[in-house]
C-alpha positions as CSV (number, residue, x, y, z in Angstrom):
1,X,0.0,0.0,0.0
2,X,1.1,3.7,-1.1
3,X,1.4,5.9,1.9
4,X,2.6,9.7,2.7
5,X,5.5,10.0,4.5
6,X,4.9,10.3,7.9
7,X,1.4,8.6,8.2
8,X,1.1,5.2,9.2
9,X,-0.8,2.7,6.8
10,X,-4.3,2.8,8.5
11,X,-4.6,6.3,8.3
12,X,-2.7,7.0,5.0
13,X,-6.2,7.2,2.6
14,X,-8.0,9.8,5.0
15,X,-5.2,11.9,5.5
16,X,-4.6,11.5,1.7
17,X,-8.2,12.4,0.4
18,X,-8.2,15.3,2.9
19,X,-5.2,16.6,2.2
20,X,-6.7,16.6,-1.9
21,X,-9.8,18.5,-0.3
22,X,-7.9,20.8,1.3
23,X,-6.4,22.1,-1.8
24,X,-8.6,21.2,-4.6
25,X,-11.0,23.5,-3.3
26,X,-9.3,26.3,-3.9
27,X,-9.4,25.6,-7.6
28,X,-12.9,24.4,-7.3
29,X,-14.7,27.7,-5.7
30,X,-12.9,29.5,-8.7
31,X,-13.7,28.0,-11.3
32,X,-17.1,27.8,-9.7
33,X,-17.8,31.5,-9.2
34,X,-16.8,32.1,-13.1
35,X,-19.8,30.5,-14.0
36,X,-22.2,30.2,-11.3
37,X,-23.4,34.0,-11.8
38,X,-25.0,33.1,-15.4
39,X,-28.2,32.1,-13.6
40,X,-27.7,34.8,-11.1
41,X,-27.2,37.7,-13.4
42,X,-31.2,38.0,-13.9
43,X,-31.9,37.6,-10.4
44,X,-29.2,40.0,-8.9
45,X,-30.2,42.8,-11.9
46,X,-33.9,42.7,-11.0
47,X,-33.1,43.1,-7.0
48,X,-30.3,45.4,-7.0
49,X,-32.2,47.5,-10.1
50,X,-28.6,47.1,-12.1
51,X,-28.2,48.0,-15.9
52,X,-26.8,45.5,-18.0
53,X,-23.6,47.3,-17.8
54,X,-23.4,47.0,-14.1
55,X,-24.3,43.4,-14.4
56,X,-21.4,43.1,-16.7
57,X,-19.1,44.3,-14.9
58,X,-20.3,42.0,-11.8
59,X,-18.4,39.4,-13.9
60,X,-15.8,41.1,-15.5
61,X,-15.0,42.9,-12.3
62,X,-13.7,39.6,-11.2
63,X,-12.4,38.1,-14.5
64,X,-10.1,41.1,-14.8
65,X,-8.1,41.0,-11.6
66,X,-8.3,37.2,-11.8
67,X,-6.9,37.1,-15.9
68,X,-4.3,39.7,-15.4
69,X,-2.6,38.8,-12.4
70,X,-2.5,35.2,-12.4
71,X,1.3,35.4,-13.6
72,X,2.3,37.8,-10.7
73,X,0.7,35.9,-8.1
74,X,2.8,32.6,-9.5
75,X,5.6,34.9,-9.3
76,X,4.1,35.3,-5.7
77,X,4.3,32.2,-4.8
78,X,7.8,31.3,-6.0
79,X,8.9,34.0,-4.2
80,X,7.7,33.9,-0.8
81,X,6.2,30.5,-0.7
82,X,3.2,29.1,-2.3
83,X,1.8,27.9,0.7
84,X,2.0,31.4,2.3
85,X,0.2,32.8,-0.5
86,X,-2.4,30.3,-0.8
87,X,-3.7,31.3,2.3
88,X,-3.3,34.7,2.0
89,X,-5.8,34.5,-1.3
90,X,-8.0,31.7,0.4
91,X,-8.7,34.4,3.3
92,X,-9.2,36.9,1.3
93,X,-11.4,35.3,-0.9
94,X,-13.6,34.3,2.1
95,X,-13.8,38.1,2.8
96,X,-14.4,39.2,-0.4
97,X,-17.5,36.5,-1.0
98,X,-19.2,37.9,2.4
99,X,-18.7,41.2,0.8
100,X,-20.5,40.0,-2.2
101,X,-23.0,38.4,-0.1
102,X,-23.9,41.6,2.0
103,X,-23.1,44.4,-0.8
104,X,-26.3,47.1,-1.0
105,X,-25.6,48.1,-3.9
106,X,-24.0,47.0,-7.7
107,X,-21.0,49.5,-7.1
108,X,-20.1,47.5,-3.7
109,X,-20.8,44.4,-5.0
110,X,-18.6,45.1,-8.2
111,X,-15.7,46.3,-6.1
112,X,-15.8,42.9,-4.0
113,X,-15.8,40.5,-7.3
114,X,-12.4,42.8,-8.0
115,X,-11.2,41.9,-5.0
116,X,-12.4,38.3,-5.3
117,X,-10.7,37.8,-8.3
118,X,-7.4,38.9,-7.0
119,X,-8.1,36.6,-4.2
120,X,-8.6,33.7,-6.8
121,X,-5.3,35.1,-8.7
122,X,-3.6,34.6,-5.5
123,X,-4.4,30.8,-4.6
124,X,-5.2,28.9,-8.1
125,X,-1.4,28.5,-9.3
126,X,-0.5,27.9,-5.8
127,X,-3.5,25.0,-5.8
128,X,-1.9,22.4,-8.5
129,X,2.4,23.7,-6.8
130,X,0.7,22.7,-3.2
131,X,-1.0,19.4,-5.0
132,X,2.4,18.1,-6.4
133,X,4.6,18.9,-3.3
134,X,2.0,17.5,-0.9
135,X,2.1,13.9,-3.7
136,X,5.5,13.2,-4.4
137,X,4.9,9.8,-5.7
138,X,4.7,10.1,-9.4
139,X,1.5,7.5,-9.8
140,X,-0.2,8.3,-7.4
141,X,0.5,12.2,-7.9
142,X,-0.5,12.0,-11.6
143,X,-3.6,10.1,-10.1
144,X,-4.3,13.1,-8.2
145,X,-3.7,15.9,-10.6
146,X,-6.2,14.1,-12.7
147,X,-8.8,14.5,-10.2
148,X,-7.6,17.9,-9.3
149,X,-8.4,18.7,-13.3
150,X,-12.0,16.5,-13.3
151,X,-13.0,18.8,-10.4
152,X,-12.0,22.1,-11.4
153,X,-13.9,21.1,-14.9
154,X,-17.0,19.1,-13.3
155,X,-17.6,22.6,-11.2
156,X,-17.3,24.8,-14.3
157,X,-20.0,22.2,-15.5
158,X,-22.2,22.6,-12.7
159,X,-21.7,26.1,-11.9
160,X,-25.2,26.6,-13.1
161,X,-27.1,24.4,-12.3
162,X,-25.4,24.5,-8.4
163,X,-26.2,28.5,-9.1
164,X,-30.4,28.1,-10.2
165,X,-30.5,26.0,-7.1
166,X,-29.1,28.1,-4.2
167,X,-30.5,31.4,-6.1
168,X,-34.1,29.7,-6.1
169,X,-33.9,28.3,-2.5
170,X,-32.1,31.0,-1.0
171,X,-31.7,34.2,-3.2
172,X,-28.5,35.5,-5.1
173,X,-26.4,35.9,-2.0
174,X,-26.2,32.2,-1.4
175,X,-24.0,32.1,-4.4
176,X,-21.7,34.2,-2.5
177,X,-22.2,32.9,1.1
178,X,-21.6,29.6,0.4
179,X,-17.7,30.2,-0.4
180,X,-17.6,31.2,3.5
181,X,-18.2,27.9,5.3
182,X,-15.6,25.8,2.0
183,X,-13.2,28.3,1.9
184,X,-12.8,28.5,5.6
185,X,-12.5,24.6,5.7
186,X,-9.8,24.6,3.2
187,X,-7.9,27.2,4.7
188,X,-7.7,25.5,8.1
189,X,-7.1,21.9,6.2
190,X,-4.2,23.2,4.0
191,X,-2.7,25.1,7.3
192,X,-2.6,21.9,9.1
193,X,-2.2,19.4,6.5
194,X,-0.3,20.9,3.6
195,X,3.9,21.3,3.9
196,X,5.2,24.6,2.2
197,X,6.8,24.5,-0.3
198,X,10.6,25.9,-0.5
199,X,10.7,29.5,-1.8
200,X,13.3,31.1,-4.7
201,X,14.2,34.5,-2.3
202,X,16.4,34.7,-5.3
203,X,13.0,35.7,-7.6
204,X,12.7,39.3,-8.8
205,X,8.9,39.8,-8.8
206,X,8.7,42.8,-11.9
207,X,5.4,44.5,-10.6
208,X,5.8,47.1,-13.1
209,X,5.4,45.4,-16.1
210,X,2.0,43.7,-14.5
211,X,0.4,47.2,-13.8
212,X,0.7,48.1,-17.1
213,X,-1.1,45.3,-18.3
214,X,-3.5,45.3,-15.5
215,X,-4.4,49.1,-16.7
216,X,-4.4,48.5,-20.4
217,X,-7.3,45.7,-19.8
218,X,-8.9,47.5,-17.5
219,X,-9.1,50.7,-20.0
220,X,-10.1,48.0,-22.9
221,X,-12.8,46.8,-20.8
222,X,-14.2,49.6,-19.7
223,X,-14.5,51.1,-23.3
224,X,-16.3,47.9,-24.0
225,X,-18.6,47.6,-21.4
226,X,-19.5,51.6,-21.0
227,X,-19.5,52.3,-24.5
228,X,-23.6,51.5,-25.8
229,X,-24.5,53.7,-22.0
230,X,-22.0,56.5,-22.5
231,X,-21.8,57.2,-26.4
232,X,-18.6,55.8,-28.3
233,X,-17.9,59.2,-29.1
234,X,-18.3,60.5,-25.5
235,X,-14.6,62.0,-23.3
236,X,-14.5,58.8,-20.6
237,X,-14.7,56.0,-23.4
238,X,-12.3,57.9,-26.0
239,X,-10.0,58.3,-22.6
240,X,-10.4,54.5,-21.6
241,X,-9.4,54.0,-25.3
242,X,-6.6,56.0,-25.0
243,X,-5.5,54.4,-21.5
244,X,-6.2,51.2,-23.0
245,X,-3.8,51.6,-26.0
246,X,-0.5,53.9,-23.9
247,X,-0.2,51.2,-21.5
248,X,-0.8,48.1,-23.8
249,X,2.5,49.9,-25.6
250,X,4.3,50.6,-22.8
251,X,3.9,47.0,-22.0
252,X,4.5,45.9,-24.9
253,X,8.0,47.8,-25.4
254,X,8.9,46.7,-21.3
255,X,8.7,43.3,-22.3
256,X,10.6,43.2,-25.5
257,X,13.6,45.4,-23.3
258,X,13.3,43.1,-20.1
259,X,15.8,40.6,-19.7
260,X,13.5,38.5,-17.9
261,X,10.2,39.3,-19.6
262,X,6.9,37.6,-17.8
263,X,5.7,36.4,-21.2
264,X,8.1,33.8,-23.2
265,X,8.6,36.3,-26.0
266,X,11.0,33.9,-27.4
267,X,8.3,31.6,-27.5
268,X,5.3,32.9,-29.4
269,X,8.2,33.7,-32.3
270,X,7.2,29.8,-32.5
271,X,3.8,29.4,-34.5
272,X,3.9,25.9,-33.0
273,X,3.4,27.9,-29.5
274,X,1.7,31.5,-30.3
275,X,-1.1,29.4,-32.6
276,X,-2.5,27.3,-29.4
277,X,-2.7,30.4,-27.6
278,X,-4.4,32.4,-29.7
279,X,-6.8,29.4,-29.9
280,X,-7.2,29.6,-26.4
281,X,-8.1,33.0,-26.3
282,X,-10.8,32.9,-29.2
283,X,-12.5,29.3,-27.5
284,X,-13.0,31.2,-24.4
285,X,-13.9,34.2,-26.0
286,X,-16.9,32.7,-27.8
287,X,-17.6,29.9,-25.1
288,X,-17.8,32.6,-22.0
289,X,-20.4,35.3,-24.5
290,X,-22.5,32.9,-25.3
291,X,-22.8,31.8,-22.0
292,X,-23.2,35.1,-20.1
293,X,-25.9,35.7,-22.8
294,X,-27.6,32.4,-22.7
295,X,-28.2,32.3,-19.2
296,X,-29.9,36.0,-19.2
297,X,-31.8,35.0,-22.1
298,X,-33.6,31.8,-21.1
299,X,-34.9,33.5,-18.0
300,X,-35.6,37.5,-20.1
301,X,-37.2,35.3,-22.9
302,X,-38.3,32.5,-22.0
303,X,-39.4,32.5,-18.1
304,X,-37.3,30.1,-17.2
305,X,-36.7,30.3,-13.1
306,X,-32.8,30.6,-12.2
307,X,-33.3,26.6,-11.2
308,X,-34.5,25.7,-14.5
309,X,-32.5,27.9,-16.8
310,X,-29.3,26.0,-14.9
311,X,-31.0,23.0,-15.4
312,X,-31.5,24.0,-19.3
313,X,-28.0,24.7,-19.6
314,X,-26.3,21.3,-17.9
315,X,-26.7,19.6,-21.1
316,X,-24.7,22.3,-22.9
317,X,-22.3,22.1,-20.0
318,X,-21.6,18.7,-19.6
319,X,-20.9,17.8,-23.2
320,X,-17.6,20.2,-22.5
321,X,-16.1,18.0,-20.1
322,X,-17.5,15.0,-22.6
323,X,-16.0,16.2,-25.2
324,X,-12.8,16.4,-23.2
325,X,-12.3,13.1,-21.8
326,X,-13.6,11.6,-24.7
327,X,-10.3,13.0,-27.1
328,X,-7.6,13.5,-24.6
329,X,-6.9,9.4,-24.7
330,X,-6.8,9.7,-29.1
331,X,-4.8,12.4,-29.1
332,X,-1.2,10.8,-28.5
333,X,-2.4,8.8,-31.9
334,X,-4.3,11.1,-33.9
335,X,-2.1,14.4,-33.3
336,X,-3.4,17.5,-32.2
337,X,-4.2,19.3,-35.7
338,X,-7.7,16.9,-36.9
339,X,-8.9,17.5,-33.6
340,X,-8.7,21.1,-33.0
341,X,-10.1,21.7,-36.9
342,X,-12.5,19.3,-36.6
343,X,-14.0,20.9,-33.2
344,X,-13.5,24.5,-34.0
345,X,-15.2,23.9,-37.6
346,X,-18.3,22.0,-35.6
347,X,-18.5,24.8,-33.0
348,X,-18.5,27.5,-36.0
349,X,-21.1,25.8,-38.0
350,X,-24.0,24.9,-35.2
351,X,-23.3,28.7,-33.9
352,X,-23.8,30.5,-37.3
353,X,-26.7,28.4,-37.2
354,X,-27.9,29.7,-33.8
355,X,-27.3,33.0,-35.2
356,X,-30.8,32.4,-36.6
357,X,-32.4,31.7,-33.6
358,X,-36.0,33.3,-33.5
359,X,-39.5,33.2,-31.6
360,X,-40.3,30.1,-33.2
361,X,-36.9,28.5,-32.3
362,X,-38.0,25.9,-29.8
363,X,-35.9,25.1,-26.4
364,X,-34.7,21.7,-27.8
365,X,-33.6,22.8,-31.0
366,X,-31.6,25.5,-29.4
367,X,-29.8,23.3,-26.5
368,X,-29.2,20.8,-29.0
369,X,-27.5,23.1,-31.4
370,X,-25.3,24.3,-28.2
371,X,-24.7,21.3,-27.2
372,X,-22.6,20.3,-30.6
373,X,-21.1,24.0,-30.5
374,X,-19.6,23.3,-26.7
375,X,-19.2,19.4,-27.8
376,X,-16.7,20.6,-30.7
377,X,-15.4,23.1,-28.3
378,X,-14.8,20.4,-25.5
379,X,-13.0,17.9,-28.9
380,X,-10.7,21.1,-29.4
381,X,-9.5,21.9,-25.9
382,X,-6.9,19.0,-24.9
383,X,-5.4,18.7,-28.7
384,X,-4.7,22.5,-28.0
385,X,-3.1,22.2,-24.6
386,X,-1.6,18.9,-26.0
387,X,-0.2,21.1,-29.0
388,X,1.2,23.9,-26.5
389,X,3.1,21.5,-24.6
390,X,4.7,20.2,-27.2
391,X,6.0,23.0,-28.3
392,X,6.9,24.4,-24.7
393,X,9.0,21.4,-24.2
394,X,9.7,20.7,-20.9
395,X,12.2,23.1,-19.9
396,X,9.0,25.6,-20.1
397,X,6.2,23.9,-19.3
398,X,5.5,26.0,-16.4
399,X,5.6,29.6,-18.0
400,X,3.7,28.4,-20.9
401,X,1.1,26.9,-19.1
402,X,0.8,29.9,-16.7
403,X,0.5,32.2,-19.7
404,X,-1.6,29.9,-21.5
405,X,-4.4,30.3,-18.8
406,X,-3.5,33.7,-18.3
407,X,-4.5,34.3,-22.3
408,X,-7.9,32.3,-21.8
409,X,-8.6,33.9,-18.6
410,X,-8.5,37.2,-21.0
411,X,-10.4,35.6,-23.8
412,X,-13.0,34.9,-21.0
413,X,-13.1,38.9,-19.6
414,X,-13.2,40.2,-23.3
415,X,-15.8,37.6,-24.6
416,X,-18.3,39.1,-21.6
417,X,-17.4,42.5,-22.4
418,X,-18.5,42.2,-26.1
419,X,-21.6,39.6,-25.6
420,X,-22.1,42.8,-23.0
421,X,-21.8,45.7,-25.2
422,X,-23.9,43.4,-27.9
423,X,-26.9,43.1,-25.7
424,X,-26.7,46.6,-24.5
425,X,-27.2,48.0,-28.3
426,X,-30.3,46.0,-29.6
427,X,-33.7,46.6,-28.7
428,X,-34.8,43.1,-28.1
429,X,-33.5,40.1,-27.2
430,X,-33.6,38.1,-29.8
431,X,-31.8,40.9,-32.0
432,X,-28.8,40.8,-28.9
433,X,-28.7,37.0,-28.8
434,X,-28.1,36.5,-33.2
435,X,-25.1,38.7,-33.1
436,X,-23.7,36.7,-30.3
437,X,-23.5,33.5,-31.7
438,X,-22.4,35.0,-34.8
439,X,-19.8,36.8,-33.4
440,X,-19.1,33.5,-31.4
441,X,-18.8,31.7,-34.4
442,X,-16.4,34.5,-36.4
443,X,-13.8,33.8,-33.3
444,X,-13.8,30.0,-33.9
445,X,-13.7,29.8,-37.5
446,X,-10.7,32.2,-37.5
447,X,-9.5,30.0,-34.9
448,X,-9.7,27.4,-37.6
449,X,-7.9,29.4,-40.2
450,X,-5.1,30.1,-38.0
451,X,-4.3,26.5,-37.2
452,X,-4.3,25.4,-41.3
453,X,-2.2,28.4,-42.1
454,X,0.0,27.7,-39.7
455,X,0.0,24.3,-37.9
456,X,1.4,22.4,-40.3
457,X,3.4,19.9,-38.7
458,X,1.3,16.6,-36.3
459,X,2.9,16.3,-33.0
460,X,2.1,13.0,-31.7
């Protein structure tokens, strides 16, 4: 029998699973809260009287501290410890989800999903360090990080269906107040349980070059998201523009100076590298619109309650995570090319053909039509990670994976942003809901045209 150092046989499986617990929840309550609020968006507009802007920003609030400073806080965490900063973002998360919980007001409950996301930015890359230090054995750790993965994607998945049910049994603020009593758990497992891990005190941490991309987003986002309510033309959008583009520069040219830049620069000079990224970013792009959209529209348009609209959206969901398990064992043998132009093309076809949803366009027809879309999307997603490895190599696996969730993460704030600023410009719904999935499917057929121009070569 496998046991942890230290532990004696008998008690080697509890101490095991609860040390798992103790940090996979971390992962799990943020990947949780980026899809949970679909069904709550309706709920927390009509109570808190919140335009759709506001509501926007309720979720790109969070996904734009939690995109652009993923790489610092793995910085972070090399540099004074990854436990310590664990903990640091798994209390702060608790705080900023009773914040969410009690806010008055959109404004205060937008300022606590920035700070949530920070909080999330803070503990996930210390969640899978923690996982492999606290698993040394290599079978049983690569049993573990398996799970780790199932759970963070079975909770994206559920997020809402978990969401309609808490927001119909116990209003929006459960959604919130139910990261108090699991995060507190964790943190008090991982303190006890969880060894740290050594620190680099050697590590530079370059905060500069991280505000200037924080700002630039920030700038891009709110030119997006403020830009139907304000008038394109009006001083704080052209300004946000302005912002948006000087610090996106000045980052730009900081990187290309630095001799230690936080993107692999010499990297994405590598098609074979830069191509999977940019995939990354268009998948989540389209994948987190439609979503945002979808679960506004089934309760605006069709009356679904938040329960129901979570439970019309599992199926769409689940084939995802179907669609994931189902490739990742074919794609040693088949390569990584067929499968990402074969799901990209799928996901581009069935949502140009949700671009004509209408009044007469029954449930079925439309779940079953997202269901291929997020089924092609779900073929495409380990051939691309499987494609971006391979070109990383192992000598960077780390930095490319942190900046390859770092560019989805992105793709994610940007694709709510736009499905945002799409719904805020047409009169009715149905008008807001065609140019989503068309604009959905644009970003996955060019997805599609980038990988035949210039994935040429079938790592296996």
């Amino acid at each position: 029998m496998t046991t942890l150092a230290g532990t004696e046989p008998s008690t080697a499986p509890d101490r095991g699973v609860l040390m798992f617990s103790a940090i996979a929840v971390g992962f799990v309550m943020a990947a949780l809260d980026a899809t949970v609020v679909n069904v709550a968006g309706a709920s927390i507009k009509d109570k808190l009287g919140l335009g759709l802007d506001h509501l926007t920003w309720v979720v790109d609030g969070y996904m734009l501290t939690f995109a652009s400073l993923l790489l610092l806080a793995g910085a972070l965490g090399t540099r004074f410890g990854a436990k310590r900063v664990y903990l640091i973002g798994m209390a702060l998360f608790v705080l900023s989800s009773l914040a969410c919980g009690l806010a008055p007001n959109g404004d205060v409950l937008v300022a606590a999903r920035v700070v949530q996301g920070v909080a999330s930015a803070l503990f996930l890359p210390g969640s899978l360090v923690l996982l492999v230090g606290a698993f040394p054995e290599p079978a049983r750790r690569a049993r573990v990080v398996s799970l780790w993965s199932a759970a963070g994607a079975g909770a994206s998945g559920l997020g809402p269906v978990i969401g309609g049910v808490l927001v119909d049994s116990f209003g929006w603020r459960s959604i919130f107040m139910i990261n108090i009593p699991i995060g507190v758990a964790g943190f008090v497992l991982t303190a006890k349980l969880i060894k740290p891990v050594r620190e680099d005190t050697s590590r530079k941490v370059k905060v500069l070059g991280h505000v200037f991309g924080v700002i630039a987003l920030a700038g891009l986002a709110y030119a997006l998201i403020e830009g139907p309510g304000k008038g394109w033309g009006s001083p704080q959008i052209l300004a946000a523009i302005v912002i948006a583009v000087v610090f996106g520069s000045a980052f730009v040219v900081r990187e290309r100076r630095a001799e230690d830049p936080i993107l692999p620069l010499r990297l994405f000079r590598q098609a074979a590298f830069a191509i999977p990224n940019a995939v990354g970013v268009l998948l989540n792009f389209g994948l987190y619109g439609v979503l945002f959209m979808i679960g506004l529209f089934l309760q605006q348009v069709h009356g679904a309650t938040p329960l129901q609209a979570g439970l019309q959206m599992l199926p769409m969901m689940i084939v995802f995570v179907v669609g994931n398990l189902a490739v990742a064992r074919f794609v040693p043998k088949i390569g990584t090319r067929l499968p990402m132009i074969t799901g990209l093309s799928v996901a581009g076809l069935a949502s140009a053909l949700m671009a004509m949803v209408s009044p007469s366009t029954p449930y079925w027809l439309l779940a079953l039509a997202m269901s291929i879309a997020n089924l092609g999307l779900g073929v495409t997603a380990p051939a691309m990670t499987a494609a971006l490895v391979e070109a990383a190599g192992p000598t960077n696996a780390s930095i490319a994976s942190a900046t390859f969730n770092a560019g989805r993460q992105v793709g994610t704030l940007l694709g709510v942003a736009v499905a945002g600023t799409i719904l805020a410009s047409f009169a009715d719904w149905y008008g807001g809901a065609r140019t989503t999935f068309l604009v959905a499917a644009v970003a996955y057929l060019v997805a599609v045209a980038l990988v035949l121009r210039f994935i040429r070569r079938v790592p296996r």
